[in-house]
N, CA, C and O of each residue as an XYZ file, in Angstrom:
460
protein
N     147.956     91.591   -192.048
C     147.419     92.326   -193.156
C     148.558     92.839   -194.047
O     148.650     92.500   -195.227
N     149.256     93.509   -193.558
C     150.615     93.978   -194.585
C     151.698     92.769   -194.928
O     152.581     93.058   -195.736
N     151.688     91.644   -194.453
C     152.196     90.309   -195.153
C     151.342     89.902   -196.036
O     151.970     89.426   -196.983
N     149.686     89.827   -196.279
C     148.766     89.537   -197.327
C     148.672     90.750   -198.211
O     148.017     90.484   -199.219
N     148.934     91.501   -198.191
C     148.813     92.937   -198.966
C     149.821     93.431   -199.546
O     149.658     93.737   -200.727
N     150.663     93.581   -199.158
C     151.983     93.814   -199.663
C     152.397     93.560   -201.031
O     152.711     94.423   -201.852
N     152.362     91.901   -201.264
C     152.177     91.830   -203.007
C     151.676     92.399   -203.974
O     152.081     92.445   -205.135
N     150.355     93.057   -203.291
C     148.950     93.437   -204.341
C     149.265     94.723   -204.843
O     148.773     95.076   -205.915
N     150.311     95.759   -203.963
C     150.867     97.296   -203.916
C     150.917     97.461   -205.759
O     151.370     96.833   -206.715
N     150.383     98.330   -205.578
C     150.816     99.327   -206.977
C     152.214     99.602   -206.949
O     152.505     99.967   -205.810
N     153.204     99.589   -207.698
C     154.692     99.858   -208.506
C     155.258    101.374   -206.755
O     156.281    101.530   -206.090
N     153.691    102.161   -206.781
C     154.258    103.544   -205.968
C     152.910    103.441   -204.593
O     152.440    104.364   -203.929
N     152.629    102.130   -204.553
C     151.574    102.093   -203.406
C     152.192    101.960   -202.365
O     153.285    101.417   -202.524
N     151.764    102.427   -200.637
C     151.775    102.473   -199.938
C     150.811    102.064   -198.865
O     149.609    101.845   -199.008
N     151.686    101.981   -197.522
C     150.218    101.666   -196.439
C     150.053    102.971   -195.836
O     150.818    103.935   -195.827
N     149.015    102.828   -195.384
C     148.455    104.331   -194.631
C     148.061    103.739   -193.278
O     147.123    102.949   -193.185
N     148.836    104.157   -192.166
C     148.271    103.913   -190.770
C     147.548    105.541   -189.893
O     148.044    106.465   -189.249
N     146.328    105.208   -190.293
C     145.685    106.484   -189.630
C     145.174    105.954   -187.854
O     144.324    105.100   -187.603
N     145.933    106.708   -186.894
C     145.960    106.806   -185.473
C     146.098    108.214   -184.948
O     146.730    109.248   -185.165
N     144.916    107.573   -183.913
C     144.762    109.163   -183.191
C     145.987    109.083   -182.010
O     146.629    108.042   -181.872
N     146.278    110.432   -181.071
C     147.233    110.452   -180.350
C     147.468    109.203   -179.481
O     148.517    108.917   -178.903
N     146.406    108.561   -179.483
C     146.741    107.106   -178.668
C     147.644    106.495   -178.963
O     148.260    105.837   -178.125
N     148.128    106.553   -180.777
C     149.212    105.463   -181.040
C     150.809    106.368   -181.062
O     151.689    106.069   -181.869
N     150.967    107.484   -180.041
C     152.326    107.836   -179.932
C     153.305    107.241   -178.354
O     152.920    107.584   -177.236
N     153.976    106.758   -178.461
C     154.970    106.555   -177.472
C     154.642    106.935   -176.077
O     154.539    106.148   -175.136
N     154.467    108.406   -176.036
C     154.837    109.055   -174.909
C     153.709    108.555   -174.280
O     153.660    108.976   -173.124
N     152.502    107.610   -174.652
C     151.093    107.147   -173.944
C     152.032    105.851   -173.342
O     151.395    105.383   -172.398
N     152.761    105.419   -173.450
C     153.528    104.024   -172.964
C     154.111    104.207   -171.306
O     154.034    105.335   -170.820
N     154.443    103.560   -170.824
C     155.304    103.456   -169.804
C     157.105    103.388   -171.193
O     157.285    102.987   -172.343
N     157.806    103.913   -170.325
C     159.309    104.180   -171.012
C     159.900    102.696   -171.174
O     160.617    102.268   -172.078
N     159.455    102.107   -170.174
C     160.094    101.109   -170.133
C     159.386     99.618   -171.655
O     159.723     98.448   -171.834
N     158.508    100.391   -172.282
C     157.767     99.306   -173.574
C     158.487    100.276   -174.464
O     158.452    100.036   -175.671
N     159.201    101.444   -174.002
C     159.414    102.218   -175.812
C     159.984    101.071   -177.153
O     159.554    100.830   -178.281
N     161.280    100.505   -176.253
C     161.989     99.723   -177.025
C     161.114     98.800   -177.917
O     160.993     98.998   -179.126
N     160.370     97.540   -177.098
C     159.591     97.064   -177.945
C     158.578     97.465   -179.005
O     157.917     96.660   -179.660
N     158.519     98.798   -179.111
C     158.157     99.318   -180.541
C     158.717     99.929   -181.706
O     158.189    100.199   -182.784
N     160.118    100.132   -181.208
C     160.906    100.965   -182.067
C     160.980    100.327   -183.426
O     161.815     99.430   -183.543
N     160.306    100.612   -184.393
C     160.278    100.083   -185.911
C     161.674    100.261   -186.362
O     161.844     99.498   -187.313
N     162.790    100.956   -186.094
C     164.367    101.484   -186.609
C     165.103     99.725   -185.988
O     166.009     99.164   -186.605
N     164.458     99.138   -184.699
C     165.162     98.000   -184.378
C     164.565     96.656   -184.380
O     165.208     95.611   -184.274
N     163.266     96.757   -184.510
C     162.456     95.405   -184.768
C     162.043     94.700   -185.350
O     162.034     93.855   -184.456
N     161.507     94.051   -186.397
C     160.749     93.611   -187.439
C     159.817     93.379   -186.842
O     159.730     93.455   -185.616
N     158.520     92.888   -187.988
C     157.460     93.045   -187.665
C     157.169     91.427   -187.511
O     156.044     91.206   -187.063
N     157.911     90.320   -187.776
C     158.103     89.481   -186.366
C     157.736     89.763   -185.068
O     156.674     89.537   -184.487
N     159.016     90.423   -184.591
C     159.096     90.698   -183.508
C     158.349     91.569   -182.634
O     158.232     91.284   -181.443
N     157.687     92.907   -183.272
C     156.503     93.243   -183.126
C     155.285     92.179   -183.186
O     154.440     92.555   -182.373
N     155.068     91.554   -183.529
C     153.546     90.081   -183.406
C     153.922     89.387   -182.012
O     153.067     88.969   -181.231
N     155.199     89.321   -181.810
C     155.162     88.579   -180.594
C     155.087     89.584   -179.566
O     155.142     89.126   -178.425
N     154.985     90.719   -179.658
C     155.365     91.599   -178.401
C     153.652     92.018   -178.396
O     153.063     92.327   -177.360
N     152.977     91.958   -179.803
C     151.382     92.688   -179.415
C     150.573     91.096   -179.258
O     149.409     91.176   -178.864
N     151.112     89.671   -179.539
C     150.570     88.328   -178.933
C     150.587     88.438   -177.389
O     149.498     88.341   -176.823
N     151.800     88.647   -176.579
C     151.837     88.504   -175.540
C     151.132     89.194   -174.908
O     150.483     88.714   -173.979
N     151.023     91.278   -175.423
C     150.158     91.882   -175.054
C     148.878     91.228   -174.792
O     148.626     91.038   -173.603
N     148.223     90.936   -175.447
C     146.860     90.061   -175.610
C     146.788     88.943   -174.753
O     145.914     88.823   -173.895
N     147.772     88.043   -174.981
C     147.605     87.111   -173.911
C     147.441     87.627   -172.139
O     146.840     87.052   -171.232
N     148.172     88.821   -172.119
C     148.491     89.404   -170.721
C     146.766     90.340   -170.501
O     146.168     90.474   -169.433
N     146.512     90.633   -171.286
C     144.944     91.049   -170.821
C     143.916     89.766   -170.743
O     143.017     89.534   -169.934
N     144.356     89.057   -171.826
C     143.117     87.529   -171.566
C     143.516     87.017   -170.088
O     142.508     86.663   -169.475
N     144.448     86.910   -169.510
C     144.728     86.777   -168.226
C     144.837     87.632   -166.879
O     145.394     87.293   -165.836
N     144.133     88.885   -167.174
C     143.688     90.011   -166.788
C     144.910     90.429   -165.813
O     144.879     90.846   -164.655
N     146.066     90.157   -166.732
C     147.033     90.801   -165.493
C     147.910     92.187   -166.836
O     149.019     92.667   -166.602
N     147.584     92.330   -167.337
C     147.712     94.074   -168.428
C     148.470     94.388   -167.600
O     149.640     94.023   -167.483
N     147.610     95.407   -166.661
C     147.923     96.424   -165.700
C     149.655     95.739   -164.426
O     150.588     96.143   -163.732
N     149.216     94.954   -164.760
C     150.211     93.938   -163.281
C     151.768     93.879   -163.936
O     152.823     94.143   -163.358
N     151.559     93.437   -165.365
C     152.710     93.132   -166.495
C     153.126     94.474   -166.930
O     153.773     94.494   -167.977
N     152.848     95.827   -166.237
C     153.132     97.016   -167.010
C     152.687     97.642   -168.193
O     153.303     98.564   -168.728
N     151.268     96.997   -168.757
C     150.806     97.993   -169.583
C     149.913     98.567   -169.404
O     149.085     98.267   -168.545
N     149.806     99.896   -170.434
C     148.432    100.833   -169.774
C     147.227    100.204   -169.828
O     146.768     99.402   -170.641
N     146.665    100.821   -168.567
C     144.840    100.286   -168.690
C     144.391    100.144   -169.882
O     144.112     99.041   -170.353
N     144.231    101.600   -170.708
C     143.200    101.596   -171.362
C     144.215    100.606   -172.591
O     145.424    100.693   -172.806
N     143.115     99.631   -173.279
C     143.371     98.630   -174.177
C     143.649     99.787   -175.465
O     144.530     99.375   -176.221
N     143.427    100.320   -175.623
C     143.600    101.831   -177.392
C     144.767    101.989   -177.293
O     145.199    102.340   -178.391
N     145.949    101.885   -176.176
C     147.018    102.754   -176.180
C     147.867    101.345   -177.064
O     147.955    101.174   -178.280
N     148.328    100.610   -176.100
C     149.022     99.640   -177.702
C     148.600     98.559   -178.294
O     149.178     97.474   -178.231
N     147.420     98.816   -178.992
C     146.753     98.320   -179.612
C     147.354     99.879   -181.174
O     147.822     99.626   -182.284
N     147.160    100.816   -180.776
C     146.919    102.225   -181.450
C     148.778    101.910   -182.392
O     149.210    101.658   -183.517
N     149.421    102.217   -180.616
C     151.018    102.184   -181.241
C     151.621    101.036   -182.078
O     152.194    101.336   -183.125
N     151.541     99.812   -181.718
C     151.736     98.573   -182.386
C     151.197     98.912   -184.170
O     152.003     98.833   -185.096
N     149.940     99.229   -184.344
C     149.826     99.583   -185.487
C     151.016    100.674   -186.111
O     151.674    100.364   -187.104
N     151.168    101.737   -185.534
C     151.987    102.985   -185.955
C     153.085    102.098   -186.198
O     153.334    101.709   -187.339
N     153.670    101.798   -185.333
C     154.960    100.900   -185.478
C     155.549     99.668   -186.795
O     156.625     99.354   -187.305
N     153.622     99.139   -186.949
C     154.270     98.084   -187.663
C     154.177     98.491   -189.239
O     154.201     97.762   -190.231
N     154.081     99.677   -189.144
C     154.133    100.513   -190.530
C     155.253    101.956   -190.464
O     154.993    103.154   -190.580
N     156.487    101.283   -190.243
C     157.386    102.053   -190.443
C     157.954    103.136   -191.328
O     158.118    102.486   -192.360
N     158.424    104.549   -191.646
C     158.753    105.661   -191.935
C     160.144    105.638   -192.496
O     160.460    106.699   -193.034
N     161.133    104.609   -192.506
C     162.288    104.657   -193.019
C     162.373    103.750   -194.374
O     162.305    102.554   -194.094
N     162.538    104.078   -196.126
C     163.014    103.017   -196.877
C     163.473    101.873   -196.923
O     163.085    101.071   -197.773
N     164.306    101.605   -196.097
C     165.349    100.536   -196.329
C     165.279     99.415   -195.665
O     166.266     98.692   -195.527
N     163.821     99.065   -195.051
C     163.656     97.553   -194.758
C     161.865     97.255   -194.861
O     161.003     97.834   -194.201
N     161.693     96.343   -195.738
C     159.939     95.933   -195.524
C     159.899     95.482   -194.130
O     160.775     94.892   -193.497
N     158.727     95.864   -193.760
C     158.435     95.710   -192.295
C     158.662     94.045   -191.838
O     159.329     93.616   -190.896
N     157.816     93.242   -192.911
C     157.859     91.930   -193.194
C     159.326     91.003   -192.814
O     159.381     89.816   -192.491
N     160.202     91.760   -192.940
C     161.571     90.513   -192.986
C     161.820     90.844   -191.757
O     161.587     91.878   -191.131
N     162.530     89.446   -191.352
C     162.932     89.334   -189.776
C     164.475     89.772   -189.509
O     165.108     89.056   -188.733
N     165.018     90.697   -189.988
C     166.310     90.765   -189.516
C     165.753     92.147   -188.735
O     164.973     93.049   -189.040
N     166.556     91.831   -187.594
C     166.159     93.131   -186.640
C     167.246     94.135   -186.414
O     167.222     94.954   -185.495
N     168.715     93.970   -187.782
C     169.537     95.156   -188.006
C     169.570     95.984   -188.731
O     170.372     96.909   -188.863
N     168.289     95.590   -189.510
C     168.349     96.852   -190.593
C     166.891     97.655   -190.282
O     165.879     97.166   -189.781
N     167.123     99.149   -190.774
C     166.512    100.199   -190.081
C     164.898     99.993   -190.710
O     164.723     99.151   -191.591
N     164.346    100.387   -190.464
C     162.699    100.371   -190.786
C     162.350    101.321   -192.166
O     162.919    102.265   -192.714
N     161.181    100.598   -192.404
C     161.128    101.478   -193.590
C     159.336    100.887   -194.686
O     158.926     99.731   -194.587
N     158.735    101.758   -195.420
C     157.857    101.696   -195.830
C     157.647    100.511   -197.077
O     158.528    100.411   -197.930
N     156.228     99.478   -197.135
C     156.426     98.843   -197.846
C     156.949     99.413   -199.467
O     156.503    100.258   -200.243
N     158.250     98.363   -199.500
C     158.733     99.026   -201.189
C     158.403     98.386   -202.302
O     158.763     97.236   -202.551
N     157.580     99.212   -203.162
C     157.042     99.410   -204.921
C     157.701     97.721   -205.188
O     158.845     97.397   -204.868
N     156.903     96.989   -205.699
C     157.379     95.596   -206.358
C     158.047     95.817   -207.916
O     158.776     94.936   -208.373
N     157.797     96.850   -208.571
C     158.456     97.236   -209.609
C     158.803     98.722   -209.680
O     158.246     99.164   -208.676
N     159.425     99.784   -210.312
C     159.767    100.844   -210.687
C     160.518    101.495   -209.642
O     161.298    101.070   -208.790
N     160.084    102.616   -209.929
C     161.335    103.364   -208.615
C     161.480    103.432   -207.431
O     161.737    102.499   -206.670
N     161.238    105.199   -207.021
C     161.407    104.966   -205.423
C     159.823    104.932   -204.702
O     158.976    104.987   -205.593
N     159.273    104.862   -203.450
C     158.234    104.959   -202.967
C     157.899    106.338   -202.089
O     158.812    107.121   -201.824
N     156.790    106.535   -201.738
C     156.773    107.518   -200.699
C     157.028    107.085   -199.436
O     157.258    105.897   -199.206
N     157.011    107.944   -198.572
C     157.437    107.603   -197.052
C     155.892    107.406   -196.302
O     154.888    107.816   -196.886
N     155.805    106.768   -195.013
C     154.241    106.791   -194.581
C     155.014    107.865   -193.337
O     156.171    107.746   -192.934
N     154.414    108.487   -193.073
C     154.699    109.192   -191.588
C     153.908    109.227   -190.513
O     154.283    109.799   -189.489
């Protein structure tokens, strides 16, 4: 959705990811934090980490592979994530060294932040 949408943004448009406490971190096992960190991933790399998710419940081993039962928890975060809070990278591009950041205005100035 934010690779088909993204173009369409108003000059100062933004995405809005509305999630209830399900989509914060601390619902994870520690050991998935990394694979969400929007500051180190692209949103590449996020699709393959919430594909596999999916594949690992269609094969009913979720729970076995280390993720939480309930299906809301990263399903919730993956969203939060793939709508990042830092300027300086569209979620969209695959370099996974530059820091995260909100889709940016196709023309004029600066944008708002999503938080």
């Amino acid at each position: 959705m934010i690779r088909a949408f993204a173009p369409l943004l108003a000059p100062d448009g933004m995405f809005l990811v509305v999630a209830s406490d399900f989509g914060t971190l601390r619902n994870l096992p520690s050991s998935r934090h990394e694979r969400f960190d929007a500051d180190r991933i692209s949103l590449d790399e996020l699709d393959s980490v919430m594909t596999a998710y999916a594949e690992s419940v269609r094969r009913g081993r979720a729970a076995a592979d280390g993720w939480p039962e309930h299906i809301n928890i990263p399903s919730k975060v993956g969203q939060v994530a793939a709508a990042p809070s830092r300027p300086s990278r569209p979620p969209w591009t695959s370099s996974s060294s530059q820091s995260g950041g909100p889709i940016p205005p196709t023309t004029g100035s600066s944008s708002s932040t999503v938080g």
